[in-house]
C-alpha positions as CSV (number, residue, x, y, z in Angstrom):
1,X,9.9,-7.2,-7.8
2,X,10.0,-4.8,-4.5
3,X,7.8,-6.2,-1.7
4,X,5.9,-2.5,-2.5
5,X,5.1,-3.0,-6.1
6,X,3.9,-6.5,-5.3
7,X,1.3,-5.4,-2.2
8,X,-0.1,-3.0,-3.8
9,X,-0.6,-4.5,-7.1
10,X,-1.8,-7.7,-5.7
11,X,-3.3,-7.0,-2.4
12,X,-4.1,-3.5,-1.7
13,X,-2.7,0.2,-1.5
14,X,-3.2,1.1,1.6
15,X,-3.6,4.6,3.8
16,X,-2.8,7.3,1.4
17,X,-1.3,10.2,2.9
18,X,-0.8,14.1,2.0
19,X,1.9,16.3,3.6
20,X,2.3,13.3,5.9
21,X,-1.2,13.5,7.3
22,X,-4.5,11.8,6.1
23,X,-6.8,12.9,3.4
24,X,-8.3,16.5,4.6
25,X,-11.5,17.1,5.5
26,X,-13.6,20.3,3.9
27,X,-15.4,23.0,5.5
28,X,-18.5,20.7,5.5
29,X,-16.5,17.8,7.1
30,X,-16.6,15.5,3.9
31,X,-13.5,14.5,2.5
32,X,-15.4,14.2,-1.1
33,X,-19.0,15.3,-1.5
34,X,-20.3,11.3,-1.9
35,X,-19.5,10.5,1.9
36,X,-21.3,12.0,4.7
37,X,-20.2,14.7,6.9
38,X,-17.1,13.2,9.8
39,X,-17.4,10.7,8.3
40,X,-15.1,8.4,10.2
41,X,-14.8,4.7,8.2
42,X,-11.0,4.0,7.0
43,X,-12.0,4.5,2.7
44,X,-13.5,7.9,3.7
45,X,-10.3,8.7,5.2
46,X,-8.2,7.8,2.9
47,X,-7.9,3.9,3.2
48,X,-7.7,1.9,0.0
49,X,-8.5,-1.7,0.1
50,X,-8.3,-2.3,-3.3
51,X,-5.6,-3.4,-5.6
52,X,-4.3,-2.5,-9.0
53,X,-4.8,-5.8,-10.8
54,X,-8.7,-5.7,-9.9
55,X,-8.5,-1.7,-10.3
56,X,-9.7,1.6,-8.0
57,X,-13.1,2.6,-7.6
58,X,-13.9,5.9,-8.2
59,X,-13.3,7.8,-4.5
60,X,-10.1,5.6,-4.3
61,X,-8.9,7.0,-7.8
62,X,-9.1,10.4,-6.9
63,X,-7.5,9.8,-3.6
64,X,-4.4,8.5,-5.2
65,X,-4.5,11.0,-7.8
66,X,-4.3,13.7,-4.7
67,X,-0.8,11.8,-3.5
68,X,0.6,11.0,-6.6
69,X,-0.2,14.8,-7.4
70,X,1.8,15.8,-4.0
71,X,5.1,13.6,-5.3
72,X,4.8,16.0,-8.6
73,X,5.1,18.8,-6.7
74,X,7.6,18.1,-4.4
75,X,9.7,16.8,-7.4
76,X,10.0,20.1,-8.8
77,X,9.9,21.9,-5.5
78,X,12.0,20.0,-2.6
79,X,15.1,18.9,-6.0
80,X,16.0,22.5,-5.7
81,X,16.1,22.5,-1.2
82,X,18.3,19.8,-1.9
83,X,20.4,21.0,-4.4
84,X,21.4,24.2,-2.3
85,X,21.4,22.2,0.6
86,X,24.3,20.4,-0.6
87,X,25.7,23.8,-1.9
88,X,25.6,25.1,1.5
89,X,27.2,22.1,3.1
90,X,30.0,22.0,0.4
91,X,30.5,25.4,1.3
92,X,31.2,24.8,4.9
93,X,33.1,21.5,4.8
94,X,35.5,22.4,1.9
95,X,38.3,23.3,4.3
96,X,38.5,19.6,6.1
97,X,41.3,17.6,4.9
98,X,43.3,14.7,6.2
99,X,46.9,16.5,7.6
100,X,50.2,14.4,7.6
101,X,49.8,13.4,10.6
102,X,46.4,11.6,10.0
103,X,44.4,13.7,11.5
104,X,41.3,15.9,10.3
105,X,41.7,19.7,10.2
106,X,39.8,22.6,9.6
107,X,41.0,25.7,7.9
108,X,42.8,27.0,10.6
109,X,44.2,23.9,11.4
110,X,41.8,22.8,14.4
111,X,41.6,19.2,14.6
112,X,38.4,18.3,13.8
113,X,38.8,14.3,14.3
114,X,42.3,12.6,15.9
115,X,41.9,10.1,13.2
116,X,40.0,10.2,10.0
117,X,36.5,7.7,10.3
118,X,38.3,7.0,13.7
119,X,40.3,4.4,12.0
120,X,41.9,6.6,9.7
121,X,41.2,3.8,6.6
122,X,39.7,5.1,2.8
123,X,37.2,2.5,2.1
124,X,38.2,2.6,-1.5
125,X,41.8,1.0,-0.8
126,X,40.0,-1.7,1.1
127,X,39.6,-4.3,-1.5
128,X,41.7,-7.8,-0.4
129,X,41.8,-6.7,3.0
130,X,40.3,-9.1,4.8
131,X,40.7,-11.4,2.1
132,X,43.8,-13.5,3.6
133,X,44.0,-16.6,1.4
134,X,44.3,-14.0,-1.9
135,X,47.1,-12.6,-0.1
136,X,48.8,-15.4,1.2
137,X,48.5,-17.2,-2.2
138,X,49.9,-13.9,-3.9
139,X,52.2,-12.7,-1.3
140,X,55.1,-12.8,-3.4
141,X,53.8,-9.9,-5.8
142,X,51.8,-8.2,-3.6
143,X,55.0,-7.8,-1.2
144,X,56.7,-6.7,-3.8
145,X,54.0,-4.4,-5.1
146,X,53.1,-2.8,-1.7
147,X,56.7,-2.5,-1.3
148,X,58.0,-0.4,-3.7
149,X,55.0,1.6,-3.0
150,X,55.6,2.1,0.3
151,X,59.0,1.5,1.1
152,X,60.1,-0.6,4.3
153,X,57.5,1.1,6.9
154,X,58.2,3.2,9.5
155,X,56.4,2.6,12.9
156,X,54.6,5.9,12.3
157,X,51.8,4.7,15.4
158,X,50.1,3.4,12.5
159,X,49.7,-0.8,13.5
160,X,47.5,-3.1,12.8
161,X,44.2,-3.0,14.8
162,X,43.7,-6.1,17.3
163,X,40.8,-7.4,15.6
164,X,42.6,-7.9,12.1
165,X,45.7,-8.9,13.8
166,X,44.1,-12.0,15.6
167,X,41.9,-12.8,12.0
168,X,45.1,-13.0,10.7
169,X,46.4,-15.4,13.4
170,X,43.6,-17.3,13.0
171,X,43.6,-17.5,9.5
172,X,46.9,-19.1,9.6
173,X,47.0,-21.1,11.9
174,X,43.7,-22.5,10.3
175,X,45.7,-22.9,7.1
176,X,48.9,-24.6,8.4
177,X,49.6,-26.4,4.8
178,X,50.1,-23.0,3.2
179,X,53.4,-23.1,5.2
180,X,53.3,-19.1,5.9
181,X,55.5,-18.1,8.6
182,X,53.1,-15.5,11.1
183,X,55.8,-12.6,11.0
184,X,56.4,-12.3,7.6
185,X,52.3,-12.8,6.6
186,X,51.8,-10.1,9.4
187,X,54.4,-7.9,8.0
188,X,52.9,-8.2,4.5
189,X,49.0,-7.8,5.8
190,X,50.8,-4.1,7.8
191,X,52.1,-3.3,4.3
192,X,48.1,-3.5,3.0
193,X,46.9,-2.2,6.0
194,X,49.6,0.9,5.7
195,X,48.3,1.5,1.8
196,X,44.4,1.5,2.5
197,X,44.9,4.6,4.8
198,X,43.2,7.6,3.9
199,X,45.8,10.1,1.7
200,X,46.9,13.1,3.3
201,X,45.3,15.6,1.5
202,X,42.2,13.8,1.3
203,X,39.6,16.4,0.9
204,X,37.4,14.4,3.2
205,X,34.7,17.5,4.3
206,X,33.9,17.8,0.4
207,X,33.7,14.2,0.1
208,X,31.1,14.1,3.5
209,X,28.8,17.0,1.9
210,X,28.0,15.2,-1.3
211,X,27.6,11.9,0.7
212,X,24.8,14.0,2.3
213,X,24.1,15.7,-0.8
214,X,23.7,13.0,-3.3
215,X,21.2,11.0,-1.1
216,X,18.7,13.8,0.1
217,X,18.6,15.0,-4.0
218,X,17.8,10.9,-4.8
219,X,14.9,10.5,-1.7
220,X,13.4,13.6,-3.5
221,X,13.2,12.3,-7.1
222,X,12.1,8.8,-6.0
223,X,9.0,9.7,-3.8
224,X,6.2,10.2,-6.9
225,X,7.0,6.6,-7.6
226,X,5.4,5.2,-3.9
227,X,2.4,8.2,-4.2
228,X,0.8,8.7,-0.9
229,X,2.6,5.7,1.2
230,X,3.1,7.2,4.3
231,X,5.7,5.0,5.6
232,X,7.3,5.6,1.8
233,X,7.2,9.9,2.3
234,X,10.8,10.7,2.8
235,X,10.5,14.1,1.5
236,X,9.5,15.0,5.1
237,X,13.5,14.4,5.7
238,X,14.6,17.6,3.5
239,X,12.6,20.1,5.7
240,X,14.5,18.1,8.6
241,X,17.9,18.4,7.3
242,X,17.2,22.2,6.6
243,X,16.2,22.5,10.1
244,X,19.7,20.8,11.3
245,X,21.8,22.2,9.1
246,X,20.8,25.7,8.1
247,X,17.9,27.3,10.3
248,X,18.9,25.1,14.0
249,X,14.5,25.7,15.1
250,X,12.9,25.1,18.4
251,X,9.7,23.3,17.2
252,X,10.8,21.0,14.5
253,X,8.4,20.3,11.7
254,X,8.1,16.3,11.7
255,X,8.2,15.6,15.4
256,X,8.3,11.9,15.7
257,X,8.2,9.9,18.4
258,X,9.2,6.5,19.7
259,X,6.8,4.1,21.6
260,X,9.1,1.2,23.3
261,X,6.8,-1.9,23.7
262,X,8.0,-4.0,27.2
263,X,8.2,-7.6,27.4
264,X,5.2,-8.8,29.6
265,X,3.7,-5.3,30.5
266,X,2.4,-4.8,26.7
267,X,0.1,-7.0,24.8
């Protein structure tokens, strides 16, 4: 069970939180009619120290009916931001693609990055990678597989970065009763190396859009499920991704700010 659920099931809920603010006050400075005007204890705020296995008394209810009521609402309102939010970014990255010389391009053929994710590798051919007994054990077949794929490769600047060359090293010299010889083990690990780059082709701005896309849409759906956590309200990140990508504001709407606590000068 989430570390959520469990608190406030078994402990209590907590601050409950509209429009990332505490409960509001009225005209007359209550925040219900039972407490009295500013009011200023915790539960007339908003607090609520009880839990849902014991249950919510009355004032607490209707507190977290107001944030569970807010994560309605910006279910139906905030799915649609994200949806054209994504349209727009789609829009405007659909020209980026990997060239054939590895590097990423705009429209016009501006290079956008000298090498694609800087390392110019498509996490999705990773798998075995930096798994080096699998390929020792099966080097035969993989040589042969990577081969024919491949062909004998050409020192297109592509080689192997230092950090996976000396794991490699390391790995056999770790593993001397394998009886690998280093060359041809680090000839075969450049032949994987060589086939887990990125395609040229790749449409890799598409792919970037609905890796934004995808995520903002999810935060928004999820966020009537934690009603009125405050540290849980992530639909304050659509307006914020808005502002970046689409209106570029002075005054941003969810200012936040970043208190650094120093050793010995804070208690």
């Amino acid at each position: 069970m989430d570390k959520v659920n469990f608190q406030q099931i078994s402990s209590f809920l907590g601050q409950q939180e509209l429009e990332g603010k505490r409960v509001p006050r009225m005209v007359s400075g209550k925040t219900l009619p039972c407490f009295h005007s500013w009011d200023w204890a915790a539960r007339a705020g908003g607090f609520i120290s009880d839990r849902f296995l014991s249950g919510l008394r009355p004032q607490e209810y209707y507190f977290h009916c107001m944030a569970g009521r807010e994560g309605l609402v910006d279910t139906a309102v905030k799915t649609s931001r994200s949806g054209y939010l994504q349209r727009c970014l789609i829009k405007n990255l659909e020209c980026l693609k990997i060239r054939y010389d590895h590097t990423v391009r705009d429209a016009d053929g501006s290079i956008v990055q000298f090498n694609y994710g800087e390392d110019g590798i498509d996490v999705h051919q990773t798998s075995f990678v930096e798994k080096f007994e699998a390929l020792a054990l099966n080097r035969d077949v993989m040589s042969e597989k990577l081969s024919y794929q491949l062909g004998e490769p050409d020192d297109s600047g592509k080689v192997l970065p230092d950090g996976l060359r000396d794991k490699a090293v390391q790995f056999i010299k770790n593993n001397r009763y394998m009886k690998i010889k280093t060359k041809n083990f680090l000839k075969l690990f450049n032949l994987k190396f060589l086939s887990s780059l990125a395609q040229p082709g790749e449409p890799v701005g598409v792919l970037a859009a609905q890796s934004v896309g995808e995520p903002s849409t999810q935060m928004t759906l999820n966020t009537f499920h934690l009603a009125g956590r405050g540290e849980m309200n992530v639909t304050l990140g659509i307006p914020r991704l808005q502002e970046i990508l689409m209106t570029a504001s002075v005054d941003i709407k969810t200012p936040v700010m970043t208190c650094p606590l120093h050793k010995g000068k804070t208690k």
